[in-house]
C-alpha positions as CSV (number, residue, x, y, z in Angstrom):
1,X,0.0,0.0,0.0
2,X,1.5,3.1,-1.3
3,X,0.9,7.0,-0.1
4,X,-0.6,9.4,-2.0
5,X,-0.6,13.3,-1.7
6,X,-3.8,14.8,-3.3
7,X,-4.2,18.5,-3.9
8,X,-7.1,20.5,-5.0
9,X,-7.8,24.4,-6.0
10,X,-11.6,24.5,-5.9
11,X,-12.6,27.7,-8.1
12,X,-16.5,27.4,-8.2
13,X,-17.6,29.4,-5.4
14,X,-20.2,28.0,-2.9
15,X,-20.2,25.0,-5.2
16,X,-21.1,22.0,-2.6
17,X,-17.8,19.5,-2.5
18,X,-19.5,17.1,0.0
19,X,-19.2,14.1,-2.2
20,X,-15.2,15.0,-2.6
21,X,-14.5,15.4,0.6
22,X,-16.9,12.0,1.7
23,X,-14.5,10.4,-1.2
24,X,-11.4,11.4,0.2
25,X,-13.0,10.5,3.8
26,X,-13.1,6.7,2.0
27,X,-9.4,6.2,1.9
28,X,-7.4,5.7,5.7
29,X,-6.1,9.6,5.3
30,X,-4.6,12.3,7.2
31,X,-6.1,16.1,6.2
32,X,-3.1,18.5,7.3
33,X,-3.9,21.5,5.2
34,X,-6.7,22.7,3.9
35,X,-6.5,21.9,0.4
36,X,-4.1,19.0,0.9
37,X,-5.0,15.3,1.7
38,X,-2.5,12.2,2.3
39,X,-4.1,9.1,1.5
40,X,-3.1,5.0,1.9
41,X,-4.2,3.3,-1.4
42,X,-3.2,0.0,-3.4
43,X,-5.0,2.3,-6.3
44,X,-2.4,3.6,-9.2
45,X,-1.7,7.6,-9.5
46,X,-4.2,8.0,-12.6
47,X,-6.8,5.3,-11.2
48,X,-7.5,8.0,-7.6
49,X,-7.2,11.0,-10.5
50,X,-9.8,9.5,-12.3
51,X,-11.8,8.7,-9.1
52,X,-11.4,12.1,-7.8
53,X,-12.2,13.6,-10.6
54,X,-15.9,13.2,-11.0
55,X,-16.3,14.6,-7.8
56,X,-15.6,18.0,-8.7
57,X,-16.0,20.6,-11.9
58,X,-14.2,20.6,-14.9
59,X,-12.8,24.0,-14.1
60,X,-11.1,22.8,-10.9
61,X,-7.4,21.9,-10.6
62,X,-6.4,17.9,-9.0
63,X,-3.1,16.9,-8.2
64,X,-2.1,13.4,-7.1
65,X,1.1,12.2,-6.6
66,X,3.2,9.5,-4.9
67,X,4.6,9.9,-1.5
68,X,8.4,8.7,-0.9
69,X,9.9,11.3,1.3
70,X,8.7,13.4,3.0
71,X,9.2,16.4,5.8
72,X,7.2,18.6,7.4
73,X,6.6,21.5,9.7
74,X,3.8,22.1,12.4
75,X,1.7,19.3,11.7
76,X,0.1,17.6,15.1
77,X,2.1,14.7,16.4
78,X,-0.9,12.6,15.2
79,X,-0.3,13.0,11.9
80,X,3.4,12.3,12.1
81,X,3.0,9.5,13.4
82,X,0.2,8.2,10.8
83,X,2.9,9.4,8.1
84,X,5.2,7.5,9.7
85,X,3.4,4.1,9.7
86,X,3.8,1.9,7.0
């Protein structure tokens, strides 16, 4: 099971991104910034892209991207440590 960094720029204002964020919710994840989630999958790069994708409008931005190193500054001990798990 691999990590995978996922970032969004939402640009539709008050569009509702419920079923995103109940998506993301799916995966065992960590949610350290606002735009930026760090997910477990067995799932390829461009198989969550695709997933994540019909969850929001065509206008929006996705980025997903394998996690192999990391390092990070004032995140909560919790979420260190669930980086830090394998």
């Amino acid at each position: 099971m691999a990590k995978y960094v996922i970032n969004y720029d939402l640009r539709k204002p008050g569009r509702n991104y419920d079923d995103l964020y109940k998506t993301l919710n799916s995966y065992d994840n960590i949610h350290p910034m606002e735009s930026c989630w760090i997910i477990k999958s067995f799932n390829s790069t461009s198989y969550i892209r695709d997933h994540l994708k019909t969850k929001i409008d065509t206008n929006d931005k996705l980025f997903v991207s394998e996690l192999n190193d990391w390092a990070s500054f004032n995140l909560t001990q919790t979420e260190v440590n669930w980086l830090r798990q394998s």
